[in-house]
C-alpha positions in Angstrom: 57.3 37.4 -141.5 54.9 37.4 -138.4 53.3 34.1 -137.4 49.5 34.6 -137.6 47.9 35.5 -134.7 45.2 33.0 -133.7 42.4 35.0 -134.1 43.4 35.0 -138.1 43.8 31.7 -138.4 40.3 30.8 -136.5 38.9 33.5 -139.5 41.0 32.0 -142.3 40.1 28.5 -140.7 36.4 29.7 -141.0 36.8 31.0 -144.7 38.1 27.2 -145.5 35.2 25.6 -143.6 32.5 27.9 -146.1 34.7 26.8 -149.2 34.5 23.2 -147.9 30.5 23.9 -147.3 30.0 25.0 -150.8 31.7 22.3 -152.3 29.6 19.8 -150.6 26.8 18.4 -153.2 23.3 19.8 -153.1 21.2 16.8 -151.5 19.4 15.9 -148.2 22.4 14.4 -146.6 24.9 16.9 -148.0 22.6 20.1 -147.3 22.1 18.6 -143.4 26.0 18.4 -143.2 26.6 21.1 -144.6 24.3 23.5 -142.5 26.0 21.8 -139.5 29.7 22.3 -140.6 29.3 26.3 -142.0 27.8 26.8 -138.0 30.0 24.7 -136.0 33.1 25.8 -138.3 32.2 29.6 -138.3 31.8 30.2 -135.0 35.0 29.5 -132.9 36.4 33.0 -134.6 33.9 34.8 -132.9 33.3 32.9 -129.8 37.7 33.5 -129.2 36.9 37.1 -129.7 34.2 36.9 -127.1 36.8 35.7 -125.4 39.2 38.6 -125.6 36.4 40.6 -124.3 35.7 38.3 -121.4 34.7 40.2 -117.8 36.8 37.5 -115.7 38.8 34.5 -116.1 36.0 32.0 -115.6 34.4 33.9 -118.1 37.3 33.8 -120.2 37.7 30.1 -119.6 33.9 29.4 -120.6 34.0 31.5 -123.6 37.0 29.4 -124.8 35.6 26.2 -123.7 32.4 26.9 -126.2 34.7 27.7 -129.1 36.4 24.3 -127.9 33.8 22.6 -128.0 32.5 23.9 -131.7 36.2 23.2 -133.3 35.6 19.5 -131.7 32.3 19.2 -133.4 33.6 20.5 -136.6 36.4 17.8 -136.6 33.1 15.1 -136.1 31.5 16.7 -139.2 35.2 17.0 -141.2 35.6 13.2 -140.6 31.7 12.6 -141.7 32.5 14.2 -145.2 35.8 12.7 -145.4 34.6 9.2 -145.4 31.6 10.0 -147.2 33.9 11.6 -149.7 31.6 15.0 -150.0 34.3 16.9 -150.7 37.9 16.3 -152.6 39.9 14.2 -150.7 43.5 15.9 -150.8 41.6 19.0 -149.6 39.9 17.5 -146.5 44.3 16.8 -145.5 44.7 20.2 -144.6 41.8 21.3 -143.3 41.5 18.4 -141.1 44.8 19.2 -139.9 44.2 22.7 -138.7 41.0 21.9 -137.0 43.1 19.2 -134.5 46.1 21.8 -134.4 43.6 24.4 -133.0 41.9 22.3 -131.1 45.0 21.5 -129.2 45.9 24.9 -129.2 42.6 25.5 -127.6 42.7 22.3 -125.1 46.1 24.1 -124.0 44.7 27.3 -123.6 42.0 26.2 -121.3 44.0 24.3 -119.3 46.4 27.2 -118.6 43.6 29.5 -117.8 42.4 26.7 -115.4 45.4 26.4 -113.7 46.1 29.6 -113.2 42.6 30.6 -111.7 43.1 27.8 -109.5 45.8 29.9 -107.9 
């Protein structure tokens, strides 16, 4: 079987972040949270495929480095609701999981393109 291409796992990552969203009770706090998390979690799916479509590499590197920095907020807004215990605990595991995996995925990526532009 083919490993999932990173763009499919930033979509399936974004389908988890709207189930996390709709589990998340219907108050002030909650509704404020979860506002933040569906827009910070959704959007590093389409910012990478910004990416793809970049003009240059620094463009390509910026692009990346925005959908960096939304996966780093969502982690901020993961750990909120974990400790706050919004949502079911053995499903924050996962989730939480695959926003630091593609966060370093990202962190890598950047640094590559850096390094490589620095040539």
């Amino acid at each position: 079987m083919k490993p999932a291409s990173l763009e499919d796992r930033l979509v399936d990552f974004a389908v988890r972040i709207i189930g996390v969203v709709e589990g998340i009770p219907d108050s002030k706090a909650g509704n404020h949270i979860a506002r933040q998390l569906v827009r910070s979690g959704t959007s590093p799916a389409p910012n990478y495929g910004e990416a793809q479509s970049a003009e240059s590499r620094r463009d390509f590197i910026h692009k990346m480095k925005i959908a960096l920095k939304e996966l780093r907020e969502t982690m901020i807004w993961l750990k909120i609701i974990e400790r706050k215990r919004l949502c079911e605990p053995n499903r924050m595991a996962d989730i939480v999981n695959e926003c630091d995996e593609l966060i370093a995925i990202f962190v890598k990526s950047v640094k590559t393109a850096d390094e490589k532009a620095k040539q």
